[in-house]
C-alpha positions as CSV (number, residue, x, y, z in Angstrom):
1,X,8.1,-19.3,-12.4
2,X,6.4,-15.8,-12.4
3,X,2.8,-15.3,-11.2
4,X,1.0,-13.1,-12.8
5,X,-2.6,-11.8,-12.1
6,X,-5.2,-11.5,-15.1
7,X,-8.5,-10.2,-15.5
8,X,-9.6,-12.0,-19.0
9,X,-6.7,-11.3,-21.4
10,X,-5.0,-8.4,-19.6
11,X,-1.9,-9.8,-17.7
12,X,-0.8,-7.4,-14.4
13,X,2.3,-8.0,-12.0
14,X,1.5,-8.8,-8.8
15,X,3.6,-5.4,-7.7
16,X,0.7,-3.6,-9.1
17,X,-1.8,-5.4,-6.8
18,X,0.3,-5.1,-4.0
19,X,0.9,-1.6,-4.7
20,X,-2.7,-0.7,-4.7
21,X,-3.5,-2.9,-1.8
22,X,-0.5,-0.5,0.0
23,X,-2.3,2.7,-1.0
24,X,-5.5,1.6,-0.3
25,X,-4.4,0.1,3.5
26,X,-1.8,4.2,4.1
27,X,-5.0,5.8,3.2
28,X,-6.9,4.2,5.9
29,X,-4.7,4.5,7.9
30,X,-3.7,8.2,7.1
31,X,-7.7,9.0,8.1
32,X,-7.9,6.9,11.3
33,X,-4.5,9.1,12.2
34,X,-6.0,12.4,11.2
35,X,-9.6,11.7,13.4
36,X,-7.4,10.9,16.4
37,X,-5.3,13.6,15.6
38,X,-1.9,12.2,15.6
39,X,-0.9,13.6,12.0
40,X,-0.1,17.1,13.7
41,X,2.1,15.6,15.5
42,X,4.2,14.8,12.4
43,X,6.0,17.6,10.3
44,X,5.8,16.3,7.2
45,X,2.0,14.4,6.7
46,X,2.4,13.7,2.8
47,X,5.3,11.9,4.0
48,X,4.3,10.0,6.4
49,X,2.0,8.9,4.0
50,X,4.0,7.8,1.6
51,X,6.1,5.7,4.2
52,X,2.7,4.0,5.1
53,X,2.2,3.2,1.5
54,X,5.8,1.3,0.9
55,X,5.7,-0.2,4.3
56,X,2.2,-1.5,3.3
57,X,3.3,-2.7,-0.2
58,X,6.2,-4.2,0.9
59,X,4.7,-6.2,3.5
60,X,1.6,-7.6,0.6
61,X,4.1,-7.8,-1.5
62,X,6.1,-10.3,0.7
63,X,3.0,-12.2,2.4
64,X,0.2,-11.7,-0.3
65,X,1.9,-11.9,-3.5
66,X,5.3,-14.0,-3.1
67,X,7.3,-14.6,-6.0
């Protein structure tokens, strides 16, 4: 049985929450990085911040938002 999230009448998946909670939890962690200054260290930084953000949406996605 799916579960879906809804705010009044609008239905979301919970990927989408997950998703956000993923880009929301990279970015955070993208800043602590950068005011410590262990982003220079990396050669690509967009990149790394997109590995955050699936690592993070993958691991909501399996403990938050199960299906």
């Amino acid at each position: 049985m799916p579960h879906d999230l809804y705010f009044g009448d609008v239905y979301f998946p919970p990927l989408l929450a997950a998703a956000a909670l993923g880009l929301i939890a990279a970015s955070y962690t993208s800043r602590l990085m950068h005011k410590h200054g262990v982003m220079v260290r990396f050669a690509n930084p967009p990149l790394v911040f997109i590995a955050f953000s699936v690592i993070y949406t993958v691991i909501f996605g399996a403990t938050i938002f199960p299906t």
